[in-house]
PAKE-295816 format. One record per residue (C-alpha): residue number from 1; y, z, x. Coordinates in Angstrom, 2 decimals, always signed. Each point is the difference from the previous one (the first is absolute). Layout:
(kevex NUM,(Y,Z,X));
...
This chain:
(kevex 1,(+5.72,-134.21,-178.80));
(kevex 2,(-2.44,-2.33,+0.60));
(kevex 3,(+0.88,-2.67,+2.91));
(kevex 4,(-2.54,-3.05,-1.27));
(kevex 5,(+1.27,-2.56,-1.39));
(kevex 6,(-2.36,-1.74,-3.13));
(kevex 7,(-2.72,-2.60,+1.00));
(kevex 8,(+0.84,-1.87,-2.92));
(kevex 9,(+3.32,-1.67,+0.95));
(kevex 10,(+1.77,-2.33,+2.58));
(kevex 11,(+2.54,+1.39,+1.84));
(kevex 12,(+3.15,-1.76,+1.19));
(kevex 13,(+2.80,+1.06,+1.65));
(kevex 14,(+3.82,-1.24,+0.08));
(kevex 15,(+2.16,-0.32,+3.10));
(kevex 16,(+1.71,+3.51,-0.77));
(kevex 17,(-3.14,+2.37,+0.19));
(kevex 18,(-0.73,-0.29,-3.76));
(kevex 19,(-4.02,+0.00,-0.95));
(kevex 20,(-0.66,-1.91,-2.87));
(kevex 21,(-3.42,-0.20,-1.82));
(kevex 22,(-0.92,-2.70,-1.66));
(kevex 23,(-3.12,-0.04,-3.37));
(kevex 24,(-1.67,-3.40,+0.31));
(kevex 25,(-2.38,+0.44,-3.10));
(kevex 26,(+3.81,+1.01,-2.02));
(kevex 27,(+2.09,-2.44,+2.09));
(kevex 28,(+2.30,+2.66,+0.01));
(kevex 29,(+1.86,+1.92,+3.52));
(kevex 30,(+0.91,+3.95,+0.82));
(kevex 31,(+2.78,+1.12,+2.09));
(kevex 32,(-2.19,+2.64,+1.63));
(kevex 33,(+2.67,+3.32,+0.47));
(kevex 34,(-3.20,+2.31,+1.48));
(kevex 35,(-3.30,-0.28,-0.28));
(kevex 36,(-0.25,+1.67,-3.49));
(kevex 37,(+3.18,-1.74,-1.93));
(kevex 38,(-0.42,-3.93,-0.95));
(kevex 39,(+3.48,-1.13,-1.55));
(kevex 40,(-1.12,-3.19,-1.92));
(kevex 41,(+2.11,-2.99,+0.93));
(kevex 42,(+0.74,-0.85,-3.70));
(kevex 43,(+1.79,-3.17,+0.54));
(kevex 44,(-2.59,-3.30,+0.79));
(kevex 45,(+1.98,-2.27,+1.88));
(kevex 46,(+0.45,+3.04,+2.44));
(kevex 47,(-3.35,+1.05,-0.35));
(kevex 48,(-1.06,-3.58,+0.95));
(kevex 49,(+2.53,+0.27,+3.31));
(kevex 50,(-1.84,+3.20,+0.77));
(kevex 51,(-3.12,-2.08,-0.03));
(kevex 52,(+1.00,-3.20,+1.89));
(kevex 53,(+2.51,+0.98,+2.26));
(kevex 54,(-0.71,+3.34,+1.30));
(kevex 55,(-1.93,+0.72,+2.85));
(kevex 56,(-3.62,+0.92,-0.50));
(kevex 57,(-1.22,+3.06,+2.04));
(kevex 58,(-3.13,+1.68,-0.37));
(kevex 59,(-0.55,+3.33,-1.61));
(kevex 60,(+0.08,+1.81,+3.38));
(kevex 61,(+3.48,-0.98,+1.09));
(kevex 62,(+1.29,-0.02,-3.94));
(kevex 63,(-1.36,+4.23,+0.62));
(kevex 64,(+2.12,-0.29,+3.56));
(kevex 65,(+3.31,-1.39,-1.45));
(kevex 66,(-0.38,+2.73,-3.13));
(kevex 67,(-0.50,+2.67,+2.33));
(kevex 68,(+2.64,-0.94,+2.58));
(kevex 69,(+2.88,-0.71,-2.56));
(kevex 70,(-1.29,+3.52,-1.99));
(kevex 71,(+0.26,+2.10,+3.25));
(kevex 72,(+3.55,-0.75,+0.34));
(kevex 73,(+2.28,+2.92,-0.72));
């Protein structure tokens, strides 16, 4: 398993833990579930939300979050 996230994103993060990525060339957003599954968010008005209300966080604490909420049991 590889614990690096992709370059090519921005990451947010909600509130409850959840890492989010979001495509700017696509205007599109990821729920991020580990750091090899990207659910596309397949709805746009919550895709937008991901974009302008979420919490941007760089790469390196997106990988922290992943890894934290993924180590629990």
């Amino acid at each position: 398993m590889s614990d690096k996230l992709p370059d090519k994103f921005e990451y947010r993060s909600n509130s409850g833990g959840v890492v989010f990525a979001w495509d700017n060339e696509e205007m599109t957003a990821f729920r991020v579930d580990s750091f090899k599954n990207f659910v596309p968010i397949s709805d746009p008005d919550t895709s937008l939300k991901v974009w302008m209300r979420m919490s941007p966080v760089s790469r390196e604490e997106a990988e922290s979050i992943l890894k934290a909420s993924t180590d629990q049991p």
